[in-house]
Every structure is written in structure tokens, then in C-alpha cells.
C-alpha positions in Angstrom: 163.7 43.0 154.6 160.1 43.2 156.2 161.4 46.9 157.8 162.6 48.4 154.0 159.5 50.4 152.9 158.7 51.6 156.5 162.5 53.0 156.9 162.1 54.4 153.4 158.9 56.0 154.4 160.5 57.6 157.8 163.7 58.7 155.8 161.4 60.5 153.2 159.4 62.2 155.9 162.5 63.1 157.9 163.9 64.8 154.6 161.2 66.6 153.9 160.5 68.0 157.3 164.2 68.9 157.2 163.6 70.7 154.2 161.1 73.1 155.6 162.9 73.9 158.5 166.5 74.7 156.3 163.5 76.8 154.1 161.9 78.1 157.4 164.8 79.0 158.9 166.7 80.7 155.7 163.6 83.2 155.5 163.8 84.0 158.4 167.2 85.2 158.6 167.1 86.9 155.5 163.7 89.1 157.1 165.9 89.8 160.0 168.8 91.2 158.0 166.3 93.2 156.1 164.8 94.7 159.4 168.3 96.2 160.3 168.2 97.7 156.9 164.3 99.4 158.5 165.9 100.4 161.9 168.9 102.1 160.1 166.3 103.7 158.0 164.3 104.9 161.0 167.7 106.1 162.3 168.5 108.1 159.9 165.1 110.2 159.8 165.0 110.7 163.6 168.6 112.1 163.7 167.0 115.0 161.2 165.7 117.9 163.0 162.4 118.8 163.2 162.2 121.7 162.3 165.0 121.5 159.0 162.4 119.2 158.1 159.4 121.8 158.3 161.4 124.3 156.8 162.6 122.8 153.5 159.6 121.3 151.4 162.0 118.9 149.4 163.7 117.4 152.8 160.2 116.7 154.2 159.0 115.2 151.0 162.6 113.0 150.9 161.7 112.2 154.5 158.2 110.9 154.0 159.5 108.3 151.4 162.4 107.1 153.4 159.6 106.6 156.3 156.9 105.1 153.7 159.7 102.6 152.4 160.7 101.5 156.1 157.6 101.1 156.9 156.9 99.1 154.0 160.1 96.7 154.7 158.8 96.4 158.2 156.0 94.8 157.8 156.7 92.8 154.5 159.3 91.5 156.7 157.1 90.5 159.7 154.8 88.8 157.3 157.9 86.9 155.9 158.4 85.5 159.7 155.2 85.0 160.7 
């Protein structure tokens, strides 16, 4: 009986520190599924020529915000793992 309250106490602590870790861990496989979604969007922009880029105004412009929105997801992700 005298060891209750301190196997309570270790229980609670173990529980919680498991909780973190099942948190920790969850984010950061969700950031590293998202960072696939970045590589395939930087991918996609370096397989578009150069120079059908600097000749249509629209696909450059379409270009810019596909590169502004990986590099956004990019680093909100590394922030997420750090």
C-alpha cells in the first residue's frame, strides 16, 4: 500500500510523456507528407522551360504563385518539425 501514490504518480507521468511523443510524432509525419506535396510543386515548375516562361506573361505570373505557395509550405512545414 505504502508504494500506491508513487506508482500513480509514475503512471501519470509515463502517460503524459507518451502523449507528447504520439502528438510529436503525428506532426511530424503529417509536415513530411506535406513537403512531398513542396517537392512535387517544385517539380512541376522546373520541368517548364525557361524561356515559355519569359514568353507568356500569364504562365510566368501562374509560375510565381505555384513557387510562392511551395515556398510557403516549405517552411510552415519545417517550423512544424522543429
Amino acid at each position: 500500500m505504502c508504494c500506491a501514490p508513487w506508482r500513480t504518480e509514475n503512471l501519470r507521468r509515463r502517460t503524459e510523456r507518451e502523449k507528447q511523443d504520439t502528438s510529436r510524432y503525428a506532426i511530424s509525419n503529417f509536415a513530411r507528407d506535406v513537403l512531398t506535396i513542396g517537392d512535387n510543386l517544385r517539380r512541376a515548375i522546373e520541368h517548364v522551360p525557361a524561356e515559355a516562361a519569359a514568353g507568356a506573361l500569364a504562365l510566368k505570373s501562374f509560375l510565381e504563385g505555384v513557387e510562392a505557395h511551395r515556398a510557403r509550405v516549405t517552411v510552415t512545414c519545417l517550423n512544424a518539425m522543429a
